[in-house]
N, CA, C and O atoms as a Maestro MAE file, in Angstrom:
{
 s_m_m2io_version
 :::
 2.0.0
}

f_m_ct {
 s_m_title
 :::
 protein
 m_atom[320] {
  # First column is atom index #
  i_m_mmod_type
  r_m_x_coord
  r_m_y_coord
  r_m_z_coord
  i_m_residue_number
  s_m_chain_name
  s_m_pdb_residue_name
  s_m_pdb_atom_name
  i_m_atomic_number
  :::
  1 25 46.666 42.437 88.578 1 A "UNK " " N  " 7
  2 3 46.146 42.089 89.880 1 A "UNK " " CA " 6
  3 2 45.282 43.231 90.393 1 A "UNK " " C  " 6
  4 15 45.715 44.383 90.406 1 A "UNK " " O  " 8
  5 25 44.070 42.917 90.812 2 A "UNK " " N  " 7
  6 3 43.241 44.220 91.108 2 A "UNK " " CA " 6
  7 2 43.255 43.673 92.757 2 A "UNK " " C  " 6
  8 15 43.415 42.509 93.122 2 A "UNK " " O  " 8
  9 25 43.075 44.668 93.469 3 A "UNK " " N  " 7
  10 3 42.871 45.311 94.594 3 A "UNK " " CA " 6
  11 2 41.436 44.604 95.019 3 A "UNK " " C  " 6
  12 15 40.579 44.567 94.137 3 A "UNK " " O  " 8
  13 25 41.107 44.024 96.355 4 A "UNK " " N  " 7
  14 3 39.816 44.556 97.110 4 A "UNK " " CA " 6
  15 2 39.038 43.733 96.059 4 A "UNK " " C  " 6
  16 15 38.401 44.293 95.167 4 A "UNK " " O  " 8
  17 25 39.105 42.376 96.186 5 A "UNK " " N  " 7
  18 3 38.321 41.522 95.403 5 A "UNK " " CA " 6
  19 2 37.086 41.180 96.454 5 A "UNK " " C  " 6
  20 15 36.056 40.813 95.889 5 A "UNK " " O  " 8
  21 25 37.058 41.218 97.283 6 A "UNK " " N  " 7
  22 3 35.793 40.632 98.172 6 A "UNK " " CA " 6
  23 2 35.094 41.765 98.734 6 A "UNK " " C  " 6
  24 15 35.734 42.811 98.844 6 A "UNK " " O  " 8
  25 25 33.951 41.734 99.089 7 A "UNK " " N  " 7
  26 3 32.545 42.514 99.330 7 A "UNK " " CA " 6
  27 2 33.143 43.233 100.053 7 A "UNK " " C  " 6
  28 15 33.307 44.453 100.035 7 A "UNK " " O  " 8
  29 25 33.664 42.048 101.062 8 A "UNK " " N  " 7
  30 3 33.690 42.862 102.680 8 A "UNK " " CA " 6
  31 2 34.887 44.030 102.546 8 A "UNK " " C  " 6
  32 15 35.193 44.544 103.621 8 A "UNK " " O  " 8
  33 25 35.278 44.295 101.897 9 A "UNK " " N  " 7
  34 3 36.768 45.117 101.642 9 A "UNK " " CA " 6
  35 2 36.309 46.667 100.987 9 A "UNK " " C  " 6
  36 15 37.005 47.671 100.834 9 A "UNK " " O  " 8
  37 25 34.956 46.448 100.694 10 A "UNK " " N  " 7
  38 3 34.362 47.623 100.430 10 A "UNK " " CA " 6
  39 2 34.358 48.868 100.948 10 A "UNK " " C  " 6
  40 15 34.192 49.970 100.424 10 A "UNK " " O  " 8
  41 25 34.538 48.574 101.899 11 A "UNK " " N  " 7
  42 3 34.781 49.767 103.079 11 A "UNK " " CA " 6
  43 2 35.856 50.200 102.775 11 A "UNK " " C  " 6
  44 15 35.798 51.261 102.154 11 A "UNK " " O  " 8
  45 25 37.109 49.698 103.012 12 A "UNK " " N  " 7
  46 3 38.224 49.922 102.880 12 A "UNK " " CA " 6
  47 2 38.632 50.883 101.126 12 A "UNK " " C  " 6
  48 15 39.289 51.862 100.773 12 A "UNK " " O  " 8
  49 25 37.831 49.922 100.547 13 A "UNK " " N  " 7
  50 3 38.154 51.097 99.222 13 A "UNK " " CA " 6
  51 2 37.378 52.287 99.168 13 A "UNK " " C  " 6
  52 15 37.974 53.350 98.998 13 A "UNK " " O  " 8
  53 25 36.516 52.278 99.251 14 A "UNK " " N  " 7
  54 3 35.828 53.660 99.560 14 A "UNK " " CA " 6
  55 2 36.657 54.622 100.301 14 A "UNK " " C  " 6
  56 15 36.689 55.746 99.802 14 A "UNK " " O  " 8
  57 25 37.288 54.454 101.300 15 A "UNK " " N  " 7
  58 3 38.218 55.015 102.291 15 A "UNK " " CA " 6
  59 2 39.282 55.694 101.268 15 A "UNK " " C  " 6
  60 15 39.601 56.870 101.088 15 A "UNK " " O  " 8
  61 25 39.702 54.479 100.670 16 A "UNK " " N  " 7
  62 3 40.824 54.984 99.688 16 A "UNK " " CA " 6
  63 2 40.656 55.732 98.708 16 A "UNK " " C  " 6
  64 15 41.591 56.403 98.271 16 A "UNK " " O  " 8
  65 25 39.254 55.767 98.093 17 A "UNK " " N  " 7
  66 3 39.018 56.498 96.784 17 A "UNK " " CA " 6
  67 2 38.705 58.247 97.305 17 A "UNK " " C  " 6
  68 15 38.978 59.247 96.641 17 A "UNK " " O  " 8
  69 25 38.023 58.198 98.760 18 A "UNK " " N  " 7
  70 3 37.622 58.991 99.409 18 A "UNK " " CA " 6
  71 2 39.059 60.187 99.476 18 A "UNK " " C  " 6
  72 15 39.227 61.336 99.069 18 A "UNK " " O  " 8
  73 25 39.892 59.194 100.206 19 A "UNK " " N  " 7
  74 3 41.590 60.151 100.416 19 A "UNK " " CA " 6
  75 2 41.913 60.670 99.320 19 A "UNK " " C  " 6
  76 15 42.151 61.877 99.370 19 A "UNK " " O  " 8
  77 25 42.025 60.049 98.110 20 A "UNK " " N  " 7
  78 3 42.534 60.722 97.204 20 A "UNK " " CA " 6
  79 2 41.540 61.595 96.669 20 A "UNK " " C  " 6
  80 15 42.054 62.435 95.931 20 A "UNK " " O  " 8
  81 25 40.716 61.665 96.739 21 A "UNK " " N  " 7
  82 3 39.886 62.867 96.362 21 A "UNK " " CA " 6
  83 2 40.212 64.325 97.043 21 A "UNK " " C  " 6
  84 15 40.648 65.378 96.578 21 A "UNK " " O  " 8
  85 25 39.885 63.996 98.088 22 A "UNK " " N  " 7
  86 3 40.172 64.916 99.099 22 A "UNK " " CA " 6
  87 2 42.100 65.455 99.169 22 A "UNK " " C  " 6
  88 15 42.725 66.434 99.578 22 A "UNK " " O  " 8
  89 25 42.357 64.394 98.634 23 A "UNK " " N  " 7
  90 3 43.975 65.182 98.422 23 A "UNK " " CA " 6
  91 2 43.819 65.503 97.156 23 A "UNK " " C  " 6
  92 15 44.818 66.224 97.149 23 A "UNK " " O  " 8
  93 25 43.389 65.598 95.974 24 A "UNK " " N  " 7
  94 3 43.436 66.393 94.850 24 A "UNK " " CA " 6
  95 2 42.457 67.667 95.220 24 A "UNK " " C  " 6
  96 15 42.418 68.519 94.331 24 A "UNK " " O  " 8
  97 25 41.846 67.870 96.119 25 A "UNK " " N  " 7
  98 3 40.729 68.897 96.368 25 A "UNK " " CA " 6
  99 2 41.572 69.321 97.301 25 A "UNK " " C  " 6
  100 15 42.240 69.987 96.511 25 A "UNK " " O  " 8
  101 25 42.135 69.506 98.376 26 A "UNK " " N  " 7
  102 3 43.138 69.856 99.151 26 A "UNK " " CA " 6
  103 2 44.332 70.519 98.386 26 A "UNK " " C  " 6
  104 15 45.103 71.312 98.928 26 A "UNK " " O  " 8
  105 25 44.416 70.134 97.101 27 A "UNK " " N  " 7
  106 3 46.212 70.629 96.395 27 A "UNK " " CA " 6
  107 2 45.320 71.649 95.221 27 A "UNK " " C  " 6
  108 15 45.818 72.582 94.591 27 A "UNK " " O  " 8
  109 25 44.347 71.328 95.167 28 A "UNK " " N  " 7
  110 3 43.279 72.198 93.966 28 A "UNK " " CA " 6
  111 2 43.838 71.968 92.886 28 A "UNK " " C  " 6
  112 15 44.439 72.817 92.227 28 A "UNK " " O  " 8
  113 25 43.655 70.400 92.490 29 A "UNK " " N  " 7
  114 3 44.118 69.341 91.113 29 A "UNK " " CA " 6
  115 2 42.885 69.447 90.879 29 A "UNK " " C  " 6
  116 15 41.920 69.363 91.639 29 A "UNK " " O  " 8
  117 25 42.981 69.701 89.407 30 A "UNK " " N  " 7
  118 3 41.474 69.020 88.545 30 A "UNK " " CA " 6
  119 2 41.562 67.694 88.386 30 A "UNK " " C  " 6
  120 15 42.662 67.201 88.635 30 A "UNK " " O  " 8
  121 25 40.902 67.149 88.121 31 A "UNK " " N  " 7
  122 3 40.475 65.583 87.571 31 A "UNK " " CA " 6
  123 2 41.411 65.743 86.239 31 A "UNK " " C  " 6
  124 15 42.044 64.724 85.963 31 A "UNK " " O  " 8
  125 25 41.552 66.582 85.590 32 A "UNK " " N  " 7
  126 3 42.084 66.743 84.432 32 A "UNK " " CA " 6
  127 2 43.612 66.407 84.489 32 A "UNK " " C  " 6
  128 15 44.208 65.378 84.172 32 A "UNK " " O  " 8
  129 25 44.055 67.589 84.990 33 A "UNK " " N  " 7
  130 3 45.412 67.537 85.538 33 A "UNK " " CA " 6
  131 2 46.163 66.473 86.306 33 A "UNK " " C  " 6
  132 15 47.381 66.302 86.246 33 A "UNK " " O  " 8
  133 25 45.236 65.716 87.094 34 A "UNK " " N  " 7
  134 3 45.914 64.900 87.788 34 A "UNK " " CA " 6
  135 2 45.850 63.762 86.740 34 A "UNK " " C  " 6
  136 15 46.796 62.974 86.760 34 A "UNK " " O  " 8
  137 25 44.962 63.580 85.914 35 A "UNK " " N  " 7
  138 3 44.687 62.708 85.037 35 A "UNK " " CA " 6
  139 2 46.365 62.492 83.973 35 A "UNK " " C  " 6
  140 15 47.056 61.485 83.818 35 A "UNK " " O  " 8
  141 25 46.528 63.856 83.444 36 A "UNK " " N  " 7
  142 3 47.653 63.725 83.160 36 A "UNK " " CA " 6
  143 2 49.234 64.298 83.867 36 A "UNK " " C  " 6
  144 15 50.174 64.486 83.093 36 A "UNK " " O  " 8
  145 25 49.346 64.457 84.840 37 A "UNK " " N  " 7
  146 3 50.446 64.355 85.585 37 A "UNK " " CA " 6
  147 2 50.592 62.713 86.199 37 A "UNK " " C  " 6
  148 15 51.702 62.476 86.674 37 A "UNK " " O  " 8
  149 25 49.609 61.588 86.235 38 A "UNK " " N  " 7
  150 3 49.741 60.543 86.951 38 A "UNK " " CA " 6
  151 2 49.963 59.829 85.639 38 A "UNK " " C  " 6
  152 15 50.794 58.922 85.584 38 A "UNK " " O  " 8
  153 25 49.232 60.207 84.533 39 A "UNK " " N  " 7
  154 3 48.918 59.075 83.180 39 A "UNK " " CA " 6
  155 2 47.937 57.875 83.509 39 A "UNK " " C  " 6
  156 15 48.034 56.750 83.018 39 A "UNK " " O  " 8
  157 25 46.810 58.361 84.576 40 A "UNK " " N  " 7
  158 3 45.727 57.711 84.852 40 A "UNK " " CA " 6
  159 2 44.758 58.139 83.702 40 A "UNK " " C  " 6
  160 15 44.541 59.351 83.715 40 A "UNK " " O  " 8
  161 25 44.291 57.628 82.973 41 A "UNK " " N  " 7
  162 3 42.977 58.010 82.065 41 A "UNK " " CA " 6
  163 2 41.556 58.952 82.883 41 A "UNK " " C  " 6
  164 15 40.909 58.773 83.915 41 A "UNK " " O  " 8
  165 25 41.542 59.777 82.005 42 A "UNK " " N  " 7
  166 3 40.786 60.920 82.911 42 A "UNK " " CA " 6
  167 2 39.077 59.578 83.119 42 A "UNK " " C  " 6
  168 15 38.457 59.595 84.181 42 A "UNK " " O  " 8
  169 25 38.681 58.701 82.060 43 A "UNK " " N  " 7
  170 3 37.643 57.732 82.709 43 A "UNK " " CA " 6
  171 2 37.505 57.192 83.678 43 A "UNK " " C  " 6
  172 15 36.517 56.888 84.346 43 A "UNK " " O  " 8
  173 25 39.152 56.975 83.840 44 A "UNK " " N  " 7
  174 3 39.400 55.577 85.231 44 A "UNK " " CA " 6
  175 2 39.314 56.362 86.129 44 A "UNK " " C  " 6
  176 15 38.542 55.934 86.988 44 A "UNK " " O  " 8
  177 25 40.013 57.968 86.525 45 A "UNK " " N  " 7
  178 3 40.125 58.568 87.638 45 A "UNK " " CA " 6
  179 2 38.644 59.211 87.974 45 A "UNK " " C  " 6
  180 15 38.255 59.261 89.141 45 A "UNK " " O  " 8
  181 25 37.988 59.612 87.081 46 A "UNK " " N  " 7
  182 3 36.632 59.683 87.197 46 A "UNK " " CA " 6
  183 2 36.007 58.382 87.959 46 A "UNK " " C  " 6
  184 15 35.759 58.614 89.143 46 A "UNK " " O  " 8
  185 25 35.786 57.425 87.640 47 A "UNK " " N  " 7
  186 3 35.257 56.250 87.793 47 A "UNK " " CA " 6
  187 2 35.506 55.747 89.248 47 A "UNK " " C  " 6
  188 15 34.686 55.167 89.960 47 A "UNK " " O  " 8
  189 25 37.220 56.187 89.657 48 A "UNK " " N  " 7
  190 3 37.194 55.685 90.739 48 A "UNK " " CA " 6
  191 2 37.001 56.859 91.735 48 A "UNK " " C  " 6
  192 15 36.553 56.312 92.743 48 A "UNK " " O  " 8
  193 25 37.092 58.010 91.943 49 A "UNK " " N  " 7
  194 3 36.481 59.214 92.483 49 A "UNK " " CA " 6
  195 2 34.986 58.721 92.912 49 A "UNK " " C  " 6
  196 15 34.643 58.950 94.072 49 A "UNK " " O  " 8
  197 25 34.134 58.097 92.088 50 A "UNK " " N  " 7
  198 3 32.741 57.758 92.106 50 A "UNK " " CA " 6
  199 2 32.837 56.223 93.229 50 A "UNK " " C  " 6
  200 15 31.939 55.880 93.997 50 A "UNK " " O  " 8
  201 25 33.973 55.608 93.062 51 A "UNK " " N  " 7
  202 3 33.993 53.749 93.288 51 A "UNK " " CA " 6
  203 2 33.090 53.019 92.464 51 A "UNK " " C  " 6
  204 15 32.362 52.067 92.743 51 A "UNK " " O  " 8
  205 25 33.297 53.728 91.242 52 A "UNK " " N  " 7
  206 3 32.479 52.153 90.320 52 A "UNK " " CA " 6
  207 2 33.795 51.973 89.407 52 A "UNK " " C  " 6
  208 15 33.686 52.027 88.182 52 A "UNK " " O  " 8
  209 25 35.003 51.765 90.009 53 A "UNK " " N  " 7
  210 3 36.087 51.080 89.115 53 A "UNK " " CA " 6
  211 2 36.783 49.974 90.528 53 A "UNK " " C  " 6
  212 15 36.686 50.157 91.741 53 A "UNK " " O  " 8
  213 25 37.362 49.017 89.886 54 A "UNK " " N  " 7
  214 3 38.338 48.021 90.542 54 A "UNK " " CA " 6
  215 2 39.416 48.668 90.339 54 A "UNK " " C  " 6
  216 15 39.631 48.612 89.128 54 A "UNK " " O  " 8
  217 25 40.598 49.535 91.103 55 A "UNK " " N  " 7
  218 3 41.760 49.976 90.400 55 A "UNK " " CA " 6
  219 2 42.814 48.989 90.415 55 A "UNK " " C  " 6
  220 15 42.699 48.077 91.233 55 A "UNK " " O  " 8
  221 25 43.994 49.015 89.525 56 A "UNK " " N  " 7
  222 3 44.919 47.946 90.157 56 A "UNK " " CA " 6
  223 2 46.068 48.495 91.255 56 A "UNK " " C  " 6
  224 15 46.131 49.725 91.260 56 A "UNK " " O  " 8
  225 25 46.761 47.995 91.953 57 A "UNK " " N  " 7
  226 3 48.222 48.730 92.582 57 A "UNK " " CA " 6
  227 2 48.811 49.642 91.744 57 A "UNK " " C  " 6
  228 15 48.863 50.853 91.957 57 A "UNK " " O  " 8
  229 25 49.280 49.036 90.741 58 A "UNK " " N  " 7
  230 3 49.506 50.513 89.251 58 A "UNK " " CA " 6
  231 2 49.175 52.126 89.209 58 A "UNK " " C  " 6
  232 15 49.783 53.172 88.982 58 A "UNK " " O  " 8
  233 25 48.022 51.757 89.517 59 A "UNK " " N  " 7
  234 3 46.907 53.067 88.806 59 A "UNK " " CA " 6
  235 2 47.033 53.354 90.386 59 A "UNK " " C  " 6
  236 15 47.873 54.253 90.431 59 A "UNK " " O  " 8
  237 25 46.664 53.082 91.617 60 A "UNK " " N  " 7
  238 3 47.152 53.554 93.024 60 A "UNK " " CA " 6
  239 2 48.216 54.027 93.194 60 A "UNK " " C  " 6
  240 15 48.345 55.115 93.753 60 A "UNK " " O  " 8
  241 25 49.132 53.386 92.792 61 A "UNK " " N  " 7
  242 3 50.667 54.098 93.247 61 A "UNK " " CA " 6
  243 2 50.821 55.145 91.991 61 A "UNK " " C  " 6
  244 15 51.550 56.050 92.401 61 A "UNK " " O  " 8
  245 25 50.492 55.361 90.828 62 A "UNK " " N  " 7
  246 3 50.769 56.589 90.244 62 A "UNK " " CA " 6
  247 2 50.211 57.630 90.717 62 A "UNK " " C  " 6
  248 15 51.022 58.539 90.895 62 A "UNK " " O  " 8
  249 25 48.967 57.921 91.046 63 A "UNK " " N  " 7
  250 3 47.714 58.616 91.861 63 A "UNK " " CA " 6
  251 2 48.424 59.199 92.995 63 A "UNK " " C  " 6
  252 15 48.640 60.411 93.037 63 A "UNK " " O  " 8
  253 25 48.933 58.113 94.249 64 A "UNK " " N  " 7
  254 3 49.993 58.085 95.528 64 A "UNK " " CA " 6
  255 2 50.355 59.083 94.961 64 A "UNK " " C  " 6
  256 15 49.757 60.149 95.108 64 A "UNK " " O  " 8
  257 25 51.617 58.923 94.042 65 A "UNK " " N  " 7
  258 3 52.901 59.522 93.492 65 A "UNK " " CA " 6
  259 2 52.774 60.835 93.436 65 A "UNK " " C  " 6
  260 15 53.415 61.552 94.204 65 A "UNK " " O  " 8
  261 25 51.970 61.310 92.564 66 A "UNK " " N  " 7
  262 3 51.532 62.522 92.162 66 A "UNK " " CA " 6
  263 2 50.897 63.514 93.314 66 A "UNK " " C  " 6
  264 15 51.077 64.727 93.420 66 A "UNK " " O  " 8
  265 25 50.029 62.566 94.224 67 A "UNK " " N  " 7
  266 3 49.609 63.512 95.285 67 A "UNK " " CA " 6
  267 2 50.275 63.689 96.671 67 A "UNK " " C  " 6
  268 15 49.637 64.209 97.586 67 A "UNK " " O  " 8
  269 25 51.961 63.124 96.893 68 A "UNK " " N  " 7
  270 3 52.171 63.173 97.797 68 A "UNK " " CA " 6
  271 2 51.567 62.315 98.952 68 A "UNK " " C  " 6
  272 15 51.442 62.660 100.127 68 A "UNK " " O  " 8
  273 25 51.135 60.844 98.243 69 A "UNK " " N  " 7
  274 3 50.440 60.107 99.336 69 A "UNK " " CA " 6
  275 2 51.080 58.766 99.234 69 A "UNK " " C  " 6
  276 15 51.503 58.437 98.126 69 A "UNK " " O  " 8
  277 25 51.254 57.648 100.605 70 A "UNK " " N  " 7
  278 3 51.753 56.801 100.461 70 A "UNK " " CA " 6
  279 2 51.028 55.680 101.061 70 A "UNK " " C  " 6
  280 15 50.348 55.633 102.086 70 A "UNK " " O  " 8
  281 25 51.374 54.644 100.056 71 A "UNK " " N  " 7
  282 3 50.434 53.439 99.848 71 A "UNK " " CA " 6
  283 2 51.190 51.945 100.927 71 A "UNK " " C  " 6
  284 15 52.328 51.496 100.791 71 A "UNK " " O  " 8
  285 25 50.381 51.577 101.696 72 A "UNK " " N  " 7
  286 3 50.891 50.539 102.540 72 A "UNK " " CA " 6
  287 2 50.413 49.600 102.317 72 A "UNK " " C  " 6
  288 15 49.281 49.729 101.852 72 A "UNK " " O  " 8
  289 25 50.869 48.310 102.472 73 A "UNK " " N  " 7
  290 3 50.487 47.142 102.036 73 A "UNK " " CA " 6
  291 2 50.301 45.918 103.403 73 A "UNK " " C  " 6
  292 15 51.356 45.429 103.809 73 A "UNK " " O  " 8
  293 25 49.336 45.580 103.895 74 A "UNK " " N  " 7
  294 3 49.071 44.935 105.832 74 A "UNK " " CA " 6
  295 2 49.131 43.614 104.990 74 A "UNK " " C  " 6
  296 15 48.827 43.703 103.801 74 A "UNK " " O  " 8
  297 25 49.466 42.504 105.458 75 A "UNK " " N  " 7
  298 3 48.787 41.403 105.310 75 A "UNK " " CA " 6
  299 2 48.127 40.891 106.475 75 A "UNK " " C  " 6
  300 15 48.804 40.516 107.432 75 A "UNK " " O  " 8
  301 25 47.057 40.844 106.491 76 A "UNK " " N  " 7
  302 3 46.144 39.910 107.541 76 A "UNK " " CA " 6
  303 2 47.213 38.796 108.032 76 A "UNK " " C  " 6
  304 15 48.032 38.559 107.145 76 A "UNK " " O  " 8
  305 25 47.369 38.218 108.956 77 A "UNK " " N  " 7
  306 3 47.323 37.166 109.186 77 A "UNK " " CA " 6
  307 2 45.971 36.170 109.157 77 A "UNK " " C  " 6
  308 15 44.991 36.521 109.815 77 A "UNK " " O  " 8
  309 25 45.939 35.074 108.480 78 A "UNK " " N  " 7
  310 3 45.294 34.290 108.813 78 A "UNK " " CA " 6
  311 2 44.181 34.067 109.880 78 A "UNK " " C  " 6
  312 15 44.565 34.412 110.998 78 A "UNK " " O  " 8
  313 25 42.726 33.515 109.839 79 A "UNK " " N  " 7
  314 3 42.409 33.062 111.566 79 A "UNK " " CA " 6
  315 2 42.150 31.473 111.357 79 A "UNK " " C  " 6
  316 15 41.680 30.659 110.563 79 A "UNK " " O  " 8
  317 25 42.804 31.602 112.666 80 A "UNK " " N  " 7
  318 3 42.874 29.839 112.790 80 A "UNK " " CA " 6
  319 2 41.573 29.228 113.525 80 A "UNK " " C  " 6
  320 15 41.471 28.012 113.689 80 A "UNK " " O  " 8
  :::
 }
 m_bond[319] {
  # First column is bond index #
  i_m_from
  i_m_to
  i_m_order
  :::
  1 1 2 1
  2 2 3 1
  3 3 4 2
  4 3 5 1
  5 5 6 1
  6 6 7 1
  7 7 8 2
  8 7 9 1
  9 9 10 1
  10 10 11 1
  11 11 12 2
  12 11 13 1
  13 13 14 1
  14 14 15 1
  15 15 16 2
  16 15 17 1
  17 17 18 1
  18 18 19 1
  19 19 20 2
  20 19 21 1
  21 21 22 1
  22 22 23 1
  23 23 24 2
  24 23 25 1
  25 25 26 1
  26 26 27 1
  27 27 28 2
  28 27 29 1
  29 29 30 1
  30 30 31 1
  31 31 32 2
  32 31 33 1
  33 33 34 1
  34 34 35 1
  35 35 36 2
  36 35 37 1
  37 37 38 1
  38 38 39 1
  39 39 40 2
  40 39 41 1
  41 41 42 1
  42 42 43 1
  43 43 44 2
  44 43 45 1
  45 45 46 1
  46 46 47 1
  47 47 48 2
  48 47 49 1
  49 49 50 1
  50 50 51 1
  51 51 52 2
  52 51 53 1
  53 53 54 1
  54 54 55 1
  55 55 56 2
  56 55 57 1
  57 57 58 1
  58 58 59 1
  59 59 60 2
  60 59 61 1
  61 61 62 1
  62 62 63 1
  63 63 64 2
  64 63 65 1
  65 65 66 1
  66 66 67 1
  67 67 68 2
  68 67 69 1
  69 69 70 1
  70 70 71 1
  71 71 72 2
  72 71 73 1
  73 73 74 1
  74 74 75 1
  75 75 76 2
  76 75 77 1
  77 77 78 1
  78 78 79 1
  79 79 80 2
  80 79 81 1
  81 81 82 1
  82 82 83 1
  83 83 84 2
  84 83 85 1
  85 85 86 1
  86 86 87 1
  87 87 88 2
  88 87 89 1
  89 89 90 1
  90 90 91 1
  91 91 92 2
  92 91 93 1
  93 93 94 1
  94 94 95 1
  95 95 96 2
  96 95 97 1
  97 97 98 1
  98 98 99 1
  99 99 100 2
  100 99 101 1
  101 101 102 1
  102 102 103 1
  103 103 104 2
  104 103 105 1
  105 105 106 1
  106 106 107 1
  107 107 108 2
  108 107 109 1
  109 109 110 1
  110 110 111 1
  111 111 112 2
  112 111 113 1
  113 113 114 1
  114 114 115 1
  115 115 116 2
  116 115 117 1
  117 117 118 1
  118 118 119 1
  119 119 120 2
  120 119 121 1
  121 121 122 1
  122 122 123 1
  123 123 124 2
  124 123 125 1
  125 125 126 1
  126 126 127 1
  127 127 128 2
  128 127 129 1
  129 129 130 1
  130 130 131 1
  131 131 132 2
  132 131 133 1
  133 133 134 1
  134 134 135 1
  135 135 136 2
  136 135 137 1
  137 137 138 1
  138 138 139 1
  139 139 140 2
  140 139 141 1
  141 141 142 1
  142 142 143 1
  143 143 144 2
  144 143 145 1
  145 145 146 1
  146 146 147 1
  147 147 148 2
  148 147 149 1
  149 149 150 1
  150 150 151 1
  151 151 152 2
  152 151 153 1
  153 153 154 1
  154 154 155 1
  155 155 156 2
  156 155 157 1
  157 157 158 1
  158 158 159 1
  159 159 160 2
  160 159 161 1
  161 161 162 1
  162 162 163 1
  163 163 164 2
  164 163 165 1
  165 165 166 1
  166 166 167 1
  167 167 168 2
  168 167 169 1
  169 169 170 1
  170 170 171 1
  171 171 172 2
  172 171 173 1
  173 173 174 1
  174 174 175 1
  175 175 176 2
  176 175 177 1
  177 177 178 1
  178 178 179 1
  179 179 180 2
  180 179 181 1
  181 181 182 1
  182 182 183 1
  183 183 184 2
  184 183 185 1
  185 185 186 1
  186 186 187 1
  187 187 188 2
  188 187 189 1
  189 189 190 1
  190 190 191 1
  191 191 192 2
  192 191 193 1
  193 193 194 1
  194 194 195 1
  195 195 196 2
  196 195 197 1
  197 197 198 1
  198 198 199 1
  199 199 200 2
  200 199 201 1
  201 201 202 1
  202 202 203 1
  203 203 204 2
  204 203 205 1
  205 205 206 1
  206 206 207 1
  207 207 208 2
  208 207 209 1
  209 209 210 1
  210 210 211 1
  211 211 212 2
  212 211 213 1
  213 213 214 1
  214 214 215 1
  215 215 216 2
  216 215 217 1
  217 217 218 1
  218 218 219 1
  219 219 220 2
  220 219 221 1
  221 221 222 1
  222 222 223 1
  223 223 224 2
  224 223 225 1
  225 225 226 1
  226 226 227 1
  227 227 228 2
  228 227 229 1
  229 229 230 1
  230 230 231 1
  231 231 232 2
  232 231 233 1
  233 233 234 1
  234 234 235 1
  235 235 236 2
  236 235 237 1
  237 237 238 1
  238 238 239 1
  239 239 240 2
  240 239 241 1
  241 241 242 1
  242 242 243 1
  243 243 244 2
  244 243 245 1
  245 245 246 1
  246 246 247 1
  247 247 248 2
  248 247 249 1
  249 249 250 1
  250 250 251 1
  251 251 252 2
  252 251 253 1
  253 253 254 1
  254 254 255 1
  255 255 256 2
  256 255 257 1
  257 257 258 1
  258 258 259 1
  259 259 260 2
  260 259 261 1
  261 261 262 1
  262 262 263 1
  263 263 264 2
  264 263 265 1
  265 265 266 1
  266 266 267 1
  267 267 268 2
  268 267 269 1
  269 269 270 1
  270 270 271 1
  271 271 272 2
  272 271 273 1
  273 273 274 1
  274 274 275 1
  275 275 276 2
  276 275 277 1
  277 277 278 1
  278 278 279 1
  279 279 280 2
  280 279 281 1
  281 281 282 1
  282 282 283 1
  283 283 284 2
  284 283 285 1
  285 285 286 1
  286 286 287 1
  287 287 288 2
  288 287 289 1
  289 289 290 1
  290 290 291 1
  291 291 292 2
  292 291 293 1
  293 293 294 1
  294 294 295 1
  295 295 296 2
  296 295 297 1
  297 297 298 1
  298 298 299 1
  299 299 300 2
  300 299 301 1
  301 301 302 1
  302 302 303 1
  303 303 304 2
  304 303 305 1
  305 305 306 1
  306 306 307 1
  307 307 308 2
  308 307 309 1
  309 309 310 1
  310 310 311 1
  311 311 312 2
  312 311 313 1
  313 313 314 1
  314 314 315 1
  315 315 316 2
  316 315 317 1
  317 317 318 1
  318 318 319 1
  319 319 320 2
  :::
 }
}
């Protein structure tokens, strides 16, 4: 299941790819290191650092895990 399937949600991931950057640059993680302390593939964590990857919840919550960050889940309600 990937994350942030529609346009408009774009924002929102950017936001997210943005935080975790800034929390591996904040803890002074390489791309490397975090790559393997999470068991994210150093491509994918690259890729999404940039936002040209779809990540899934998976690959988010290991990322979370590792950096001391925690992942919330909103559901919209509906508009009627």
């Amino acid at each position: 299941m990937y994350l942030y399937q529609k346009k408009s949600d774009k924002m929102h991931q950017q936001k997210i790819f943005e935080t975790i950057r800034k929390r591996r640059m904040l803890l002074k993680v390489t791309q490397e290191d975090l790559s393997e302390l999470s068991g994210v593939g150093l491509r994918t964590l690259k890729a999404l650092e940039l936002g040209k990857t779809n990540p899934t919840l998976e690959t988010l919550t290991k990322l979370a895990e590792v950096l001391g960050l925690e992942l919330k889940l909103e559901i919209k309600k509906p508009k009627l």
